[in-house]
Structures are given as structure tokens and as C-alpha cells.
C-alpha positions in Angstrom: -8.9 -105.1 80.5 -9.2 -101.7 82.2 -5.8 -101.0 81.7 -6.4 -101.6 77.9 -9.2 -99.1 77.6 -7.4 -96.4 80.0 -5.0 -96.8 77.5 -7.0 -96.2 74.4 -8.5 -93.3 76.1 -5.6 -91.5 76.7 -4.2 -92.0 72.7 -7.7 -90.8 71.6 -7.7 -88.0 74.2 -4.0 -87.0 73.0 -5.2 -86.9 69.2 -8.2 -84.4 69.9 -5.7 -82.4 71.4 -3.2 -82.1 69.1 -5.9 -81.5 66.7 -7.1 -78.8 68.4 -3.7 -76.8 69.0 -3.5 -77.7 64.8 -6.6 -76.7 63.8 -8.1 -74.3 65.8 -5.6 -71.6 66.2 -5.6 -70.2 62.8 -6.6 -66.6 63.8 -4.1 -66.4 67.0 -1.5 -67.4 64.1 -2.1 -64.9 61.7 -3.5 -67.4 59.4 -6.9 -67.4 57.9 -9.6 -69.9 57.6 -10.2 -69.7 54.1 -7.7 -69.8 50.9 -6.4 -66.6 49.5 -9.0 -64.1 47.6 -11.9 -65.7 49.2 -14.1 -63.2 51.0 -14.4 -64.6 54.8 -17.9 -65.5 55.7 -19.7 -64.4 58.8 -22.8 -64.8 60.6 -25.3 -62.5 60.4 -25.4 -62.0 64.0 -21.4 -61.0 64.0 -22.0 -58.3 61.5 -22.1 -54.4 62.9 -25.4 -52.4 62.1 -25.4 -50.8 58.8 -25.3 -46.8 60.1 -28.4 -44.8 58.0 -28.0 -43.3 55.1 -27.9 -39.3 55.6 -30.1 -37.4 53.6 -28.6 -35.1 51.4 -29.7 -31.5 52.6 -31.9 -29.8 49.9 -30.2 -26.2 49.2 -31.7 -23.9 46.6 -29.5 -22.6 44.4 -28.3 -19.3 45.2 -29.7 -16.0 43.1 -27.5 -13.7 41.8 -28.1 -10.8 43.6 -29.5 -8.0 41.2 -27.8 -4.5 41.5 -30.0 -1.8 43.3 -31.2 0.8 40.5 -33.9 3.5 41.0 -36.1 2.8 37.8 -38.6 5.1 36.2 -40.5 5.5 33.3 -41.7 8.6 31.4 -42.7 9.8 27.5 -40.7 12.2 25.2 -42.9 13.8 22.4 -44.7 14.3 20.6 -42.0 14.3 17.7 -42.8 16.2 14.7 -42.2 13.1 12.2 -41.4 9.2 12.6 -37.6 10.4 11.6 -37.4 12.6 14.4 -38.3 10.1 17.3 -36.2 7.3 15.5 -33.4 9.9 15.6 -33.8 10.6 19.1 -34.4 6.8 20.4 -31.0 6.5 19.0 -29.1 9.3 20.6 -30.5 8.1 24.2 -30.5 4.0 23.6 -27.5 3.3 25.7 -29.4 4.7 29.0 -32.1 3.3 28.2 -33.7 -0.3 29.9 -36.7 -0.5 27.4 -38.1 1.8 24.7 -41.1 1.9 22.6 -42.4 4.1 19.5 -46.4 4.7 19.4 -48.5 7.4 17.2 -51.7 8.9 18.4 -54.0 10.9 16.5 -55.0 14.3 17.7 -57.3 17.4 16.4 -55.0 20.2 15.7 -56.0 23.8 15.1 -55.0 25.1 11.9 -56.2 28.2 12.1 -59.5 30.8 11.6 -61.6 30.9 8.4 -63.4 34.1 7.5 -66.4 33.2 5.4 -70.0 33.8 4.1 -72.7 31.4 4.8 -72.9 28.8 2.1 -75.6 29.5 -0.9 -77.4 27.5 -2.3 -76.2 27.1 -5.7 -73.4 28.5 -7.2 -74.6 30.8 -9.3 -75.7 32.4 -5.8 -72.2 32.2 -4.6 -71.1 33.7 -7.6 -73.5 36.7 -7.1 -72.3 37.1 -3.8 -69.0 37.1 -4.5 -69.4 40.3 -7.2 -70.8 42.1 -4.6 -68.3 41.7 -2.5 -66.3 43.1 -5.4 -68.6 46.1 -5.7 -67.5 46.8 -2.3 -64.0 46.7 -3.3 -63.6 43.9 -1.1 -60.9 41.4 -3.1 -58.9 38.0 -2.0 -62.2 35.4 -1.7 -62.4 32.8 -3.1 -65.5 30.8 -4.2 -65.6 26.7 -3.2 -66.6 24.2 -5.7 -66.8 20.9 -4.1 -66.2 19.1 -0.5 -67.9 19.9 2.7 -67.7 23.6 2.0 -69.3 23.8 -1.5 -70.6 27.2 -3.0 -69.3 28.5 0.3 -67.6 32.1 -0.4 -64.0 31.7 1.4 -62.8 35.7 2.5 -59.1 34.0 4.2 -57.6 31.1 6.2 -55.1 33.1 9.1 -53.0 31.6 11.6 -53.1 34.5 14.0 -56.6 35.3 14.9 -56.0 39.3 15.5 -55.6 39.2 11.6 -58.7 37.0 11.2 -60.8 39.1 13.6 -59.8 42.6 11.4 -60.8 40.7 8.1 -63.9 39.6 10.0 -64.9 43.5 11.2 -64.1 44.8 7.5 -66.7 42.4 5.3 -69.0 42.6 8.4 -68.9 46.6 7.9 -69.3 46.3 4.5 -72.9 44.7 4.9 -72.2 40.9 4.6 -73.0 38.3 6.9 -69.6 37.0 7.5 -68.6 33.9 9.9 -65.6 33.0 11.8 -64.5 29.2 12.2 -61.9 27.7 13.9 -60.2 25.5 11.3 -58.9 21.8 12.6 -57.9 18.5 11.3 -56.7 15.3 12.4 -53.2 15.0 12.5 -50.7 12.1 13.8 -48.5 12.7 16.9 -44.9 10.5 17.6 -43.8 9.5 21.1 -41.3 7.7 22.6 -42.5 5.5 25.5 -39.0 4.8 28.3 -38.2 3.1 31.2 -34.7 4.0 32.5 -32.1 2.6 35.1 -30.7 5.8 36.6 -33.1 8.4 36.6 -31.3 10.5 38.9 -28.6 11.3 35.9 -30.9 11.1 33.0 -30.4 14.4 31.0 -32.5 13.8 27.8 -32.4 17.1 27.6 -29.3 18.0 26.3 -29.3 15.0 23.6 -32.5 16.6 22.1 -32.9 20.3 22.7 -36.2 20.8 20.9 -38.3 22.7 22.5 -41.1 21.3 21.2 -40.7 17.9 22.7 -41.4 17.7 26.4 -41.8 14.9 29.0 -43.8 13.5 31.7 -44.4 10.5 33.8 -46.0 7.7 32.5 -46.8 4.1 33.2 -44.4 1.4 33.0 -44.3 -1.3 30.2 
């Protein structure tokens, strides 16, 4: 009896054996445990950390760098007419960085008026104006409407020498003459302009006017 279980335990412990070397030496053979496109399955304790993602770095774009310039700004004028500073914002536009046209009004002095005080009427101003003739004083003229009215006009002159010597003669003559500087609103053009190189600007020799000047001014 011992014998016969001796025996059986030796077959049985044979077949474990032999299944073993079969079975369980798949990976020292190059073979693996599961059939062919099957993705091999593995504890979760057998599986190597995941490494951290790496933040991306944040980088600004870079800004074009901007080429050094000396900038300044000035006004040309004042320009006798609209056509004049629209002619000249032409002849300097490729220099220019900005421009802009603006009008000011501005009391001009037209000259000096020689004059008698105004009557009353104008058969007054009349009167006075034959005496003045009896005096063989000529070239007056008597107003008849406006501001000025029955007014006895003795000469508008641009050069006040002239206007004081026609002043002294109607004064000499016994009238009460007046002299009045003569001014009126009138619009002025200028060109507002903010340049790149001022160093090599020469305006100058675009627009040789000698009216038009220039001077610093505040940038726009």
C-alpha cells in the first residue's frame, strides 16, 4: 500500500513538473503570454511612474525693434492762400511723418485813414466837404452808409509818412482832421509737422518765400 501511493506521488509530482518547464517559461523563450496584436497586461504596481508634464515656458513675442530717429515738430506759415500751403505740403510730404493744414483768424493792419469827424447828417457832410474845396483841398470823399456814415474820408495810405503829410495839410487848413489806423480780420494758413530727421530738414530751399517762416510747436 505505501508503495502504491509513493508511486502515485511521484507520476503526479513528474506532471507538475513537466508542466512547469511547458508553461512557465514563455518569456525565457522569446514567447509571449498572449496571442499576437494583444496589448500585454500589467499590474498596476509593475508600471513606471508617469514623469510630469513640463510646462511650456511663456515667451512674449519679440518687438520689432523700432529704428532710432530724432523727431521734432514745428509750423510753416502763415501761407498767403489755401493753394500756397497745399502746394508746399506737397513739395515736403516725403520727409514728412505727419502733417496738418489749420486757418486762424488774425487783425491785420491795412493801413491809416485821414478823416473829419462824422456829421450829423449828410447835408452837414456835404457842407463840410465844399469847404474843404474852398480851401482847395481835393481827393475826399463823402461816406453814405456803414459804420462810417456822413463821415468825410481825406485818404486810405499804406505808408503812414504819407498819411501823416495829408494829416498836417487839412489840419493847417483849419479842419479838425483824425488819423485811424485801419484793420480787418483776415484768415491766416499754416502747416502744422512732425518730421523724422530734423537734423537734414531743409524746408527752406523747397519754399523760398520769405514770407513764410517757422518755429517750434507742439506735437500732434
Amino acid at each position: 500500500m505505501f508503495l502504491r501511493l509513493l508511486f502515485v506521488f511521484l507520476i503526479t509530482l513528474n506532471i507538475a513538473v513537466g508542466a512547469w518547464l511547458l508553461l512557465g517559461q514563455d518569456e525565457s523563450l522569446g514567447r509571449s503570454a498572449t496571442d499576437p496584436g494583444v496589448p500585454e497586461l500589467h499590474l498596476l504596481s509593475e508600471q513606471a511612474p508617469a514623469a510630469a508634464p513640463v510646462a511650456a515656458a511663456s515667451v512674449a513675442p519679440a518687438k520689432p525693434m523700432a529704428p532710432s530717429a530724432s523727431y521734432a515738430c514745428m509750423t510753416l506759415g502763415p501761407f498767403a492762400t489755401p493753394q500756397d500751403l497745399r502746394s508746399a505740403r506737397g513739395l515736403l510730404a516725403r520727409e514728412l511723418v505727419r502733417a496738418r493744414a489749420r486757418q486762424e483768424q488774425t487783425t491785420e493792419l491795412r493801413g491809416w485813414w485821414v478823416h473829419l469827424p462824422a456829421s450829423g447828417s449828410r447835408a452837414q457832410a456835404l457842407a463840410e466837404a465844399r469847404k474843404l474845396q474852398a480851401k482847395h483841398i481835393t481827393d475826399y470823399f463823402v461816406v453814405g452808409s456803414g459804420d462810417q456814415q456822413n463821415t468825410v474820408s481825406l485818404g486810405l495810405f499804406k505808408d503812414p509818412a504819407n498819411a501823416h503829410k495829408r494829416l498836417e495839410q487839412v489840419v493847417a487848413a483849419g479842419f479838425p482832421a483824425q488819423l485811424t489806423e485801419r484793420s480787418e480780420q483776415v484768415p491766416q494758413y499754416w502747416l502744422d509737422l512732425v518730421v523724422a530727421d530734423s537734423a537734414h530738414f531743409d524746408w527752406r530751399s523747397r519754399i523760398p518765400d520769405p514770407s513764410v517762416g517757422s518755429h517750434s510747436s507742439g506735437c500732434f
